[in-house]
N, C-alpha and C positions, 0 to 999 in steps of 0.2 A: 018332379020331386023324386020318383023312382029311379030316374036315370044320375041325379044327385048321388043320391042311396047308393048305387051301382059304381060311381064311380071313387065315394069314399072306400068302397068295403075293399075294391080293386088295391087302390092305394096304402091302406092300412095293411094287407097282404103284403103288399112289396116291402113299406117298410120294417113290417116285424121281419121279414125275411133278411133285411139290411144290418141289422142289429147282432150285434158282437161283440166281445170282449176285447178291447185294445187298450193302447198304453198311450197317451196322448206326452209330446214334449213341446215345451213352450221354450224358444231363447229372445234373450231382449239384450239390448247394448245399454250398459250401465251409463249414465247421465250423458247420452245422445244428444239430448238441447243444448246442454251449456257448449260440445264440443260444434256442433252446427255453425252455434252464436258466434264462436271464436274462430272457426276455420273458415266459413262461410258456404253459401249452398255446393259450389263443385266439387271442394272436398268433404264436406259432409256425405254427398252421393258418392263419391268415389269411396270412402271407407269404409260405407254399407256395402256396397260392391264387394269390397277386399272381403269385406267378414263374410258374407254368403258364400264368397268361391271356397272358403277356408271350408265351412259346416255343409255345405251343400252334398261334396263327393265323403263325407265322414259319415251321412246321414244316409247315403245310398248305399257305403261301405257296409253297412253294420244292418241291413236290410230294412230301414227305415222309410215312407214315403212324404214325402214333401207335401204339403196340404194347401200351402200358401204363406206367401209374406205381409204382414200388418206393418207399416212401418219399417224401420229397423228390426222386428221382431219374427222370428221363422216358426212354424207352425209344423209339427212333424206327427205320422203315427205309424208305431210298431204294433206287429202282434204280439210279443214277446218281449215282457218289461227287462229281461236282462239286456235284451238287445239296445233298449234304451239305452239306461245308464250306462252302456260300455261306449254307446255314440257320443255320450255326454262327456265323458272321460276324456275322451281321444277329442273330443270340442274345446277343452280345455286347456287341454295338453298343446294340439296345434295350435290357440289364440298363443299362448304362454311362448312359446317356440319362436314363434311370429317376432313377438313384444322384445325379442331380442335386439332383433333387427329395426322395429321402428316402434321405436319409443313411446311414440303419443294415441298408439295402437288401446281404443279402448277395452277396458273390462267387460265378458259378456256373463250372464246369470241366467241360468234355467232351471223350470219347475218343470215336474213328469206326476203324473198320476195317473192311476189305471181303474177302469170299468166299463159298464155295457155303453155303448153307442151306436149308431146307425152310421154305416162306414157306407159310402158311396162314390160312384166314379172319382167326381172330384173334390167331393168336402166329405168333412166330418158334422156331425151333430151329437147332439147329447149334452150332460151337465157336466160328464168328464170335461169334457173341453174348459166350461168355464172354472173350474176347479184347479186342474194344470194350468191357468191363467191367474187365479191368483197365489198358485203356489210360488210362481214364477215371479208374482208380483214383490210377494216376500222374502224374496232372493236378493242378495247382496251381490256386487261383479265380483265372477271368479269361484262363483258360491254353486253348487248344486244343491238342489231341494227336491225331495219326493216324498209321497204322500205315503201313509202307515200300508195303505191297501198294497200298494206301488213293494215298499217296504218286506212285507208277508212272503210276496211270492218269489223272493230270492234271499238263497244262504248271505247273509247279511256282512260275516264277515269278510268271505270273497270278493265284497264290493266296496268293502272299507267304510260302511254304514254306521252314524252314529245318533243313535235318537235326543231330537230340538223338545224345541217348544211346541206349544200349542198356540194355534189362531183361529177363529171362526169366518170363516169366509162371509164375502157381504151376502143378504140374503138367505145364508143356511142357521140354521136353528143348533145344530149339534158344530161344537169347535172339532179342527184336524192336527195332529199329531205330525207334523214332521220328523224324518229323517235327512239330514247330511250325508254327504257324500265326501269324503276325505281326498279327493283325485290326483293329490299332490304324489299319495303314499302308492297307489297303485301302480303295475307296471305298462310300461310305454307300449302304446295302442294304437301307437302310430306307424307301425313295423308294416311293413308292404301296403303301406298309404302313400303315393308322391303326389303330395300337397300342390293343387295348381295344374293337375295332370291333364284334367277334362275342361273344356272349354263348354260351360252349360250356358243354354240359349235359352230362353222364351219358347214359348210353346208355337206362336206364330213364327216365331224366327226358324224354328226346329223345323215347320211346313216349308218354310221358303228354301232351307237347303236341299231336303229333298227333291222340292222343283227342281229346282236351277240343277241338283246330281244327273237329274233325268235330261233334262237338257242338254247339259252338256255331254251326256253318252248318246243325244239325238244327234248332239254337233258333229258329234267322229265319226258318225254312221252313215250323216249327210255328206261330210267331206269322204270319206271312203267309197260310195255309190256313187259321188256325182263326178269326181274327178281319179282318186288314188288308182281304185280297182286302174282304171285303164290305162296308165303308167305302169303298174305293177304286173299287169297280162298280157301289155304288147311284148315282154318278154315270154320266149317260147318254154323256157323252163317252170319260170313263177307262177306262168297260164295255170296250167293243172292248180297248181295249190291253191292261188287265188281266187281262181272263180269254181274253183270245185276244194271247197278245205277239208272235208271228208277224206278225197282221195291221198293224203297223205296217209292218213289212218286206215286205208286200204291197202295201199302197198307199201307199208312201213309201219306193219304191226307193232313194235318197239315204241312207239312214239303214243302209244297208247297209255305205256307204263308212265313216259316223259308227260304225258298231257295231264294224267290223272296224282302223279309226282307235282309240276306245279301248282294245280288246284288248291294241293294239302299244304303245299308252302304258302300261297296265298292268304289260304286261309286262317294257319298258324299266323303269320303275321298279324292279320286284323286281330287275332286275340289278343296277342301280348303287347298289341301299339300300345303305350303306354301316353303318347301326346301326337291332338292334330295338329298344327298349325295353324295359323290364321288365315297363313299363307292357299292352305286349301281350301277354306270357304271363297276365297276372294276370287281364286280360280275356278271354282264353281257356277260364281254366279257370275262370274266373264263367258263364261259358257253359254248362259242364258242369251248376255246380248247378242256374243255370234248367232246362237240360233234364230234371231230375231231378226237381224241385220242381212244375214243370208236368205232369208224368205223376202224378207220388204224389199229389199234389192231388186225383185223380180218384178215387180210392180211398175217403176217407172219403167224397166227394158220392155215389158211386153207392149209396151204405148208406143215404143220405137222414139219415145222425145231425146234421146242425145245418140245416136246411132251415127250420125251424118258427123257429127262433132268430135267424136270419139275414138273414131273410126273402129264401134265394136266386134265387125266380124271380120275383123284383120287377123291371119291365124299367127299365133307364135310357135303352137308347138302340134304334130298331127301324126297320131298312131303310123304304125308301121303295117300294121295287119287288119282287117277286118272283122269284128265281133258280129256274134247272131246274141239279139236276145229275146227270150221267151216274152209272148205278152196276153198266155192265157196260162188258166191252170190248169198240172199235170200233162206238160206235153210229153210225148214217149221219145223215147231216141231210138231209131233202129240199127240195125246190123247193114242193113240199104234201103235203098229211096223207095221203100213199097209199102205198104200197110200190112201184107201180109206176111214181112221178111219178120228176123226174131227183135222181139224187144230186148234191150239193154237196162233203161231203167227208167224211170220221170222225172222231170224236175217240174219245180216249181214258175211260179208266175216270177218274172224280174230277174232268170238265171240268166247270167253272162258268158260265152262260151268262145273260144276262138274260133273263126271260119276259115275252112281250106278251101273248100269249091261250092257249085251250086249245078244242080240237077240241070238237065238238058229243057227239061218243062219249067225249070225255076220254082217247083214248087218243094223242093227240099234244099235242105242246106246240109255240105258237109260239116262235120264240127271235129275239133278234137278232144278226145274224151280222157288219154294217155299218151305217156309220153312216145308209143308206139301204133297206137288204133286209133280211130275213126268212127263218126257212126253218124247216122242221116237223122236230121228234127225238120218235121213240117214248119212248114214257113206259109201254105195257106188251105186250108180245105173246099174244094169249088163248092159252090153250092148244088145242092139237091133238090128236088121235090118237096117242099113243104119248109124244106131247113134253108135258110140263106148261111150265105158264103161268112167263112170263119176264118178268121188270123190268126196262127198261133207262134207267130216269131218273125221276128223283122231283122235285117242285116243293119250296120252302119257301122260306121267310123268316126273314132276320138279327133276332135279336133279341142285343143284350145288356145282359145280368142282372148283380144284386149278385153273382151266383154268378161269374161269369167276371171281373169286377175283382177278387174274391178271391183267385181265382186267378193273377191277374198280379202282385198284392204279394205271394203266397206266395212265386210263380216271382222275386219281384226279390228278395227275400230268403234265396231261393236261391242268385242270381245274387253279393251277397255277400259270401255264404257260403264261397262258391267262389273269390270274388276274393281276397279275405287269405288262403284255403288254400296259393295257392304260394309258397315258397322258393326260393328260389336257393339251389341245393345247391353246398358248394367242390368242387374238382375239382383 
């Protein structure tokens, strides 16, 4: 019973903590049945779609949060009742704009009222809510309605406010005073809004891009590691850049400016994109399959079941030069093949490096470090008294085989696979 006790008083804390002043807005599509009945269910779903892409980015515009959809009907909540009505405005304005163009474009009608509520991650509660639902209810299409409280907390005239009727909501005891909203006579709120600009997803759909983003920046990581780099480094120029990228920004301080220049263009761009394409989700989660298709791949070759058939380890194409790479962490580079000559620097586990020669003990490797120097990486540590023997870089050679083209028509066949996978889900 005590631990009951304990876990109400918990809960009641949080909620009074929850509780806050907001602005609740309700929209609803004026005689939705009858247009259903008459278009039938594809276009009935598709002209909620239409109206939600319209009030969706109007509603985030205007610093509004989306709380949920009931039907045809959007559920919104502001901190800031002006914020409201000016979303409302510009909701009406865009349907109204719309209705140019397509004619049988239904009427929408919203109610807004304001007061304390328990605002939480994903829902609202409170009586506000049900209040802004029936103000909403007694909305006409095309109509704005808000409540006296709603009313108060803005200069009235500014908002082209004109005081209705009274109606008692079901179950309250004391009737509510409406205000109108004139939206006709106010000015266009539609100014640096481009209608249709954002492509809004589902909240699961919104996880699944992010996946498939990640994936596919696995994909070009995986193609770059498992094959590019070594095209790109059997050239003796590109070597340095490629498998050491730093050392551009070593000896070609400038490119420091150049690197830190793109960044900001970059990133300037993603500010002001103003539209994704579709086209980008589609390639995203093509992304996915390659990465999928490129791992599974591997599965039946390491069985050796089509080797004989296939002829996979027929070479077509096979480096020029020799690569050393690291396959422990932090191995040092020296100035020569000694442990106690000077160190140059470490790399890490997985570095790729071009090889010139090999120690007369074979237990170093020359490498190249510049376009002019040199410098020796262990290749194995004997073992000691108590320590066994350590590998810390291994030599070999690019070759590629029928087996690895195979592999990349699998992976692009993957790729898709994955590409026609997504829909645009309505919302």
């Amino acid at each position: 019973m005590q631990h009951q006790k304990n876990i109400h008083k918990t809960l009641l804390q949080q909620i009074k903590a929850d509780k806050k002043e907001a602005t609740i807005m309700f929209t609803d599509i004026e005689a939705s049945s009858a247009y259903w009945d008459s278009k039938g269910d594809l276009k009935g779903r598709l002209m909620v779609d239409y109206q939600n892409r319209l009030i969706f980015p109007v509603i985030k515009k205007f610093r509004g949060r989306i709380i949920k959809t009931i039907g045809d009907s959007v559920m919104a909540v502001f901190k800031h009742p002006q914020d409201a009505v000016t979303s409302a405005i510009a909701i009406q304005q865009s349907i109204c704009a719309q209705r140019l163009t397509h004619k049988d474009l239904p009427k929408v009608k919203i109610g807004i009222h304001t007061g304390s509520l328990i605002i939480e991650k994903n829902d609202v509660f409170g009586d506000v809510v049900n209040v802004a639902k029936r103000i909403e209810d007694e909305a006409n299409g095309d109509e704005i309605l808000l409540s006296t409280r709603t009313a108060r907390k803005m200069k009235q005239n500014d908002y082209f406010l004109k005081k209705g009727n009274s109606f008692q909501p079901k179950g309250k005891k004391r009737s509510i005073t409406l205000y109108s909203c004139n939206w006709q006579a106010a000015p266009d709120n539609l100014e640096d809004l481009n209608l249709f600009s954002k492509i809004f997803l589902s909240s699961s759909q919104k996880r699944e891009i992010l996946i498939t983003s990640l994936c596919s920046i696995a994909s070009l990581i995986a193609i770059y590691l498992t094959y590019l780099r070594y095209f790109l480094a059997d050239n003796r120029l590109l070597a340095l850049f490629v498998l050491n990228p730093l050392h551009i920004l070593i000896s070609f301080p400038p490119a420091i400016i150049l690197l830190l220049c793109l960044m900001g263009l970059i990133t300037y761009l993603f500010i002001r994109i103003k539209k994704i394409p579709i086209l980008f989700f589609r390639i995203m989660t093509g992304g996915l399959g390659f990465l999928l298709a490129f791992y599974i791949f591997k599965l039946p070759m390491s069985l050796h079941l089509f080797d004989d058939k296939i002829k996979a380890d027929t070479i077509i194409f096979e480096s020029q030069h020799r690569f050393v790479k690291t396959v422990s962490h932090n191995v040092t580079i020296h100035e020569a093949p000694a442990d106690d000559s000077v160190k140059i620097r470490s790399v890490l586990w997985g570095t790729l490096m071009l090889q010139n020669d090999v120690s007369s003990d074979r237990n170093w490797y020359k490498i190249l470090i510049d376009r002019q120097n040199y410098g020796w990486i262990r290749r194995i540590i004997p073992a000691q008294m108590g320590v066994p023997e350590k590998i810390c870089s291994t030599d070999l050679k690019f070759y590629f085989r029928y087996i690895d083209m195979y592999r990349l028509i699998f992976s692009f066949l993957g790729f898709i696979a994955g590409f026609f996978r997504f829909k645009l889900k309505p919302i």
